[in-house]
C-alpha positions as CSV (number, residue, x, y, z in Angstrom):
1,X,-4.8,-7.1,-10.4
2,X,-4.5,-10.7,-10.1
3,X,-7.3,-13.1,-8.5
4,X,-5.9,-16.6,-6.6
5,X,-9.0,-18.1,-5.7
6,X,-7.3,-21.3,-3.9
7,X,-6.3,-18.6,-1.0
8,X,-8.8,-15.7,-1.5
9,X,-6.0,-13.6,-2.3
10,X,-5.5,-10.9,-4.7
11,X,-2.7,-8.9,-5.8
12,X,-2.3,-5.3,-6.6
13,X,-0.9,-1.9,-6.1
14,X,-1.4,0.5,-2.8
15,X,-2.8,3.2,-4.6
16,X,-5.9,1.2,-5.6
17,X,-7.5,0.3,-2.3
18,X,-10.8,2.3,-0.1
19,X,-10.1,3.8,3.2
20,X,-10.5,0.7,5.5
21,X,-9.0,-1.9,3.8
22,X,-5.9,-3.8,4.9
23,X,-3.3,-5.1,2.7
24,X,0.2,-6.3,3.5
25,X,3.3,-5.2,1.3
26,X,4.9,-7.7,-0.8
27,X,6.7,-4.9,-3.6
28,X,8.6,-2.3,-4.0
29,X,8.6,-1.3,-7.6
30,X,10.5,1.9,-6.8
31,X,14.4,2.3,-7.4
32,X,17.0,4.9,-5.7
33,X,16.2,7.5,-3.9
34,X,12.9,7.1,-3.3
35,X,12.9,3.5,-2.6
36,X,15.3,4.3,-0.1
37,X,12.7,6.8,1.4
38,X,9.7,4.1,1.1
39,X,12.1,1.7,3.1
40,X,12.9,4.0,5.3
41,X,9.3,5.3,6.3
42,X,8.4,1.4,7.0
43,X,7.2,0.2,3.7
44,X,8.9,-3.0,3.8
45,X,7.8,-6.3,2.3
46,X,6.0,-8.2,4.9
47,X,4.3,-4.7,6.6
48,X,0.6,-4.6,7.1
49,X,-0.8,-1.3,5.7
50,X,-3.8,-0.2,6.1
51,X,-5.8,3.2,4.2
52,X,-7.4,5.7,6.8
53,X,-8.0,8.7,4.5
54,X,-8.2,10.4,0.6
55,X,-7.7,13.9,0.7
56,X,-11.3,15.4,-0.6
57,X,-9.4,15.6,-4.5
58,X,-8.1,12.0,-4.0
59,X,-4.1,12.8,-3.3
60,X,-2.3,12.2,-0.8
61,X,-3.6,9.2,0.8
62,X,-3.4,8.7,4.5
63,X,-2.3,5.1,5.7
64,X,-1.5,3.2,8.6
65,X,2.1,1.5,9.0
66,X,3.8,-0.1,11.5
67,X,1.7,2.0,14.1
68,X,1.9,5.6,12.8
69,X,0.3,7.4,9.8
70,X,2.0,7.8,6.8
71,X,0.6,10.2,3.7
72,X,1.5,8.9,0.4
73,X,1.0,10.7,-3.3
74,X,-1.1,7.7,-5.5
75,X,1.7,8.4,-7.6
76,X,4.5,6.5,-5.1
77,X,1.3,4.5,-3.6
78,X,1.3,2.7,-7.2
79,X,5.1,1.6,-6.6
80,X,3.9,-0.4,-3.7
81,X,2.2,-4.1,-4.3
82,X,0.4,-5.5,-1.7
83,X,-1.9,-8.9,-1.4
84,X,-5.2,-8.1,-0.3
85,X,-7.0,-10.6,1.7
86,X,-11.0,-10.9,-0.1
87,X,-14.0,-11.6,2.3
């Protein structure tokens, strides 16, 4: 995770943020196939995401793209970096 105090930014992976936060996507670390899918399913750079839900055992992860709800393993969520906005 990195820190960039001039814009109260940070940087990290989707997999790593609470129900209720909001991120927007700058990454996709993911190659082929399934970074065809991510694409595909709206998780372009530039998208605001934001988490809804955990599944009671922590996977999948709901979250909110581009007006509909998408559910992610944390295992593709950590192929997505987003900056984080801190209050």
């Amino acid at each position: 995770m990195e820190f960039n105090s001039a814009d109260h930014t940070r940087t990290t992976t989707l997999e790593s943020l609470d129900p209720g936060c909001r991120s927007r996507i700058i990454g996709i670390r993911a190659f082929g196939p399934l970074r065809k899918r991510m694409l595909a399913m709206g998780m372009v750079p530039g998208a605001e995401v934001e988490v809804i839900w955990a599944a009671p055992l922590g996977d999948p992860v709901e979250y909110r793209v581009k007006g509909y709800c998408l559910s992610l393993r944390r295992a593709e969520a950590r192929l997505i970096e987003v900056l984080v906005e801190v209050r």
